[in-house]
C-alpha positions in Angstrom: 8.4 -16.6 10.6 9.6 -12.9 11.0 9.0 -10.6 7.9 12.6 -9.3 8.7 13.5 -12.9 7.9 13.4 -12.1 5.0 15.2 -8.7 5.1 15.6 -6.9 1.2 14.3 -9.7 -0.2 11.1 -8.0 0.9 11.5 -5.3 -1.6 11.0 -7.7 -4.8 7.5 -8.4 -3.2 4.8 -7.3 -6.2 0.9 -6.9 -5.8 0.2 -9.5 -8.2 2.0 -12.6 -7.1 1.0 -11.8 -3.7 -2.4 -11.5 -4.8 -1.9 -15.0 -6.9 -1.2 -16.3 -3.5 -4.0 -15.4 -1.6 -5.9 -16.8 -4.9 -4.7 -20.0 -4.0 -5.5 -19.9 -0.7 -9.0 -18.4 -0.8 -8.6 -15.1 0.8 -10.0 -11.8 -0.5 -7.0 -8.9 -0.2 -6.9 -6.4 -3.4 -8.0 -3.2 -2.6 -9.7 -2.1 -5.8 -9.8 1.5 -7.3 -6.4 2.8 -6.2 -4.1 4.3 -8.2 -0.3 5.4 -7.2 0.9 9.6 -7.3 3.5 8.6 -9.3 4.5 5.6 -11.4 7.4 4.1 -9.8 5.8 4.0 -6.2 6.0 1.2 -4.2 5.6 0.4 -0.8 5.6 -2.8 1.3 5.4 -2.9 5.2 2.9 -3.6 8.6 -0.2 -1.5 8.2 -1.3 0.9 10.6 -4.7 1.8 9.9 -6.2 5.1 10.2 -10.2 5.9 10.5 -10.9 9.5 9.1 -14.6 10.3 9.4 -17.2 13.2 8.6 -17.4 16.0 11.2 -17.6 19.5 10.9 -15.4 22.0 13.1 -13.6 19.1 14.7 -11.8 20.1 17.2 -8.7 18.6 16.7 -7.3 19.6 12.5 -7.0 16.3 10.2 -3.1 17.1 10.0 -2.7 17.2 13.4 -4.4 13.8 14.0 -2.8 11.9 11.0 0.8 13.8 12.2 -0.3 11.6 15.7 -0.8 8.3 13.8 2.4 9.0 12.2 4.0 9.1 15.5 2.3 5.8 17.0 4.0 4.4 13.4 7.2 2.5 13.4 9.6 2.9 10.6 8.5 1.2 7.9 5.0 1.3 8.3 2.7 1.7 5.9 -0.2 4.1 6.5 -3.8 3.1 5.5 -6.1 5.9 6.0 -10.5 5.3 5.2 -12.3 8.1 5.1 -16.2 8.1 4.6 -16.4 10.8 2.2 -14.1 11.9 -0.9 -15.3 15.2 -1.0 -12.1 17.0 1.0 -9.2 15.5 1.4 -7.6 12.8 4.1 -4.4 13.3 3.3 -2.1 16.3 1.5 1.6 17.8 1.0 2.5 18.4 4.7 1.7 15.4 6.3 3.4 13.5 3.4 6.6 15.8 4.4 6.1 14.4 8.3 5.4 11.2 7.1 8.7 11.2 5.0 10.5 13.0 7.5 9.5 10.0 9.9 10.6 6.9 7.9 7.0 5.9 7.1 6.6 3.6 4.0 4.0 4.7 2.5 0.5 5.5 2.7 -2.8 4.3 1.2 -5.4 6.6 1.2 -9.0 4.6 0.9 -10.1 8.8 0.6 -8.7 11.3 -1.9 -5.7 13.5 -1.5 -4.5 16.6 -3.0 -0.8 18.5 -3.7 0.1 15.0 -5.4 2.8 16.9 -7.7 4.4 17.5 -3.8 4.3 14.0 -2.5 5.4 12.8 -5.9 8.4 15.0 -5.9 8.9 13.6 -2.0 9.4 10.1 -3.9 6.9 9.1 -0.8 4.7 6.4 -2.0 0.6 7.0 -2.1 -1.8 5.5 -3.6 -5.2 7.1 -3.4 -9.0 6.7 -4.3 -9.6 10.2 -6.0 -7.9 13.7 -5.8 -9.3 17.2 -5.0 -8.3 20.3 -4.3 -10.9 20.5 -1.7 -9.6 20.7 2.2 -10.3 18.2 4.6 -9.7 21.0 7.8 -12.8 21.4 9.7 -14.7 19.2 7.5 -13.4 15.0 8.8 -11.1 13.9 11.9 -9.5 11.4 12.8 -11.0 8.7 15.0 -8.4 6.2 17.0 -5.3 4.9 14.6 -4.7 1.2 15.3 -8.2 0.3 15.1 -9.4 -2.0 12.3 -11.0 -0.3 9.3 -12.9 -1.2 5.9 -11.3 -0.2 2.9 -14.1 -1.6 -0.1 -14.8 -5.1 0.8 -11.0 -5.5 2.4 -10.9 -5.4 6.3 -7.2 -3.9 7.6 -6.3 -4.8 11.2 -2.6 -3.6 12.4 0.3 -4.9 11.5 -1.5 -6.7 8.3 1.1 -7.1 5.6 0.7 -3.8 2.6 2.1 -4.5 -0.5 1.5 -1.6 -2.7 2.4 -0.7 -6.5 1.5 0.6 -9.5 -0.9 -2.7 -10.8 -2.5 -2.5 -7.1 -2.3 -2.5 -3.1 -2.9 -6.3 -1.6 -3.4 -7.0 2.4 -2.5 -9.5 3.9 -3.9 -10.6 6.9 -1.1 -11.0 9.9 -1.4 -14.4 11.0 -1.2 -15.5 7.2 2.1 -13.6 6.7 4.5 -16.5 6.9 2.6 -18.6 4.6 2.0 -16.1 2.3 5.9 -14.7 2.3 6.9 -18.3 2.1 4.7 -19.3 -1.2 5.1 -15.6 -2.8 8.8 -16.7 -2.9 8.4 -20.0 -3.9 6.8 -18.2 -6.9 9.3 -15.6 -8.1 11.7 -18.3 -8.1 9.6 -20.5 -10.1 8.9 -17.2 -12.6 12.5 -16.8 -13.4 12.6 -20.4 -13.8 9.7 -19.3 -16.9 11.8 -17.2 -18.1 14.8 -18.7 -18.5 12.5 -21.6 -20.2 11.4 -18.9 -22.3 14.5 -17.8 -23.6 15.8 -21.4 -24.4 12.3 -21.7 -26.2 12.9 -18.9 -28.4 16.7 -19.0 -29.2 15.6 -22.7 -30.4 12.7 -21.6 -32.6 14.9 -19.0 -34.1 17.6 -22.1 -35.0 14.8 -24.4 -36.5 14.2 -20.9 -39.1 17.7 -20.6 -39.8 18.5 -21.7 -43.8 
């Protein structure tokens, strides 16, 4: 089944019940150690991932290569950059601007960032390992965007399912999409089901006290 299937529905998608359901099915996907720019970020959407490694006076600047994976990115897409070193940055205020600019989801930075207050007043969802002030320009590049990268323990291939908020970002892997979408679902209508269970369960302990 299509993710577009499922259309807005998409939106309601949370890190945790996705990651419940990939509990279930014995699949590793939480990225650990990222945190979101700003507290209401979320982001779901088809990964592109984005290599970013060591190398000093690269010839080609890390803006201008993540600007390139931005245009190889469909709408919707959200970005998952790894770089090998959090010492500059692998992703900052301008390229959030083009990446906004460009209907890009999001972006997960396995790296750190800097100009956070920017991309937080962008509303463009990031998450991020670390922040520094500290320039990634002539000090990493980036390799071919597209190709499959480690982030922690979590391998990300293309067009994986990110689902991104502030408890967490969760991969999916693509051929375990439909399953996943199917039993994440099955779930938050089973949750409201709790809560409505809930409710009764208080209103009636709240009659039994009653004189």
């Amino acid at each position: 089944m299509e993710m577009k299937t499922y259309g807005r529905r998409l939106s309601e998608l949370r890190s945790p019940i996705v990651s419940d359901v990939l509990d279930k099915i014995g699949v590793e996907g939480v990225i650990p150690g990222l945190i979101p720019v700003f507290d209401q970020a979320v982001a779901v959407g088809r990964a592109m991932p984005v290599p970013v490694r060591s190398r000093p006076n690269a010839p080609k600047g890390l803006r201008e290569g993540l600007m390139e994976a931005i245009d190889l990115s469909a709408r919707g897409t959200v970005l998952v950059v790894s770089s090998d070193t959090q010492a500059c940055t692998a992703w900052g205020g301008l390229v959030s601007r083009y990446a906004k600019l460009s209907g890009i989801a999001g972006a997960v930075v396995c790296g750190a960032t800097r100009d956070t207050e920017e991309t937080a007043a962008l509303r463009l969802p990031v998450f991020v390992s670390a922040v520094t002030p500290r320039s990634g320009y002539n000090r990493v590049e980036v390799l071919s965007p597209g190709t499959p990268i480690r982030c922690g323990s979590i391998t990300v291939q293309k067009d994986d399912l990110v689902v991104a908020d502030r408890d967490g970002v969760v991969v999916v892997p693509s051929p375990l999409i439909p399953e996943v979408l199917d039993t994440a679902f099955s779930l938050l209508a089973k949750e409201g089901n709790h809560i409505a269970d809930m409710r009764k369960r208080l209103k009636k302990q709240r009659q039994s006290r009653s004189p």
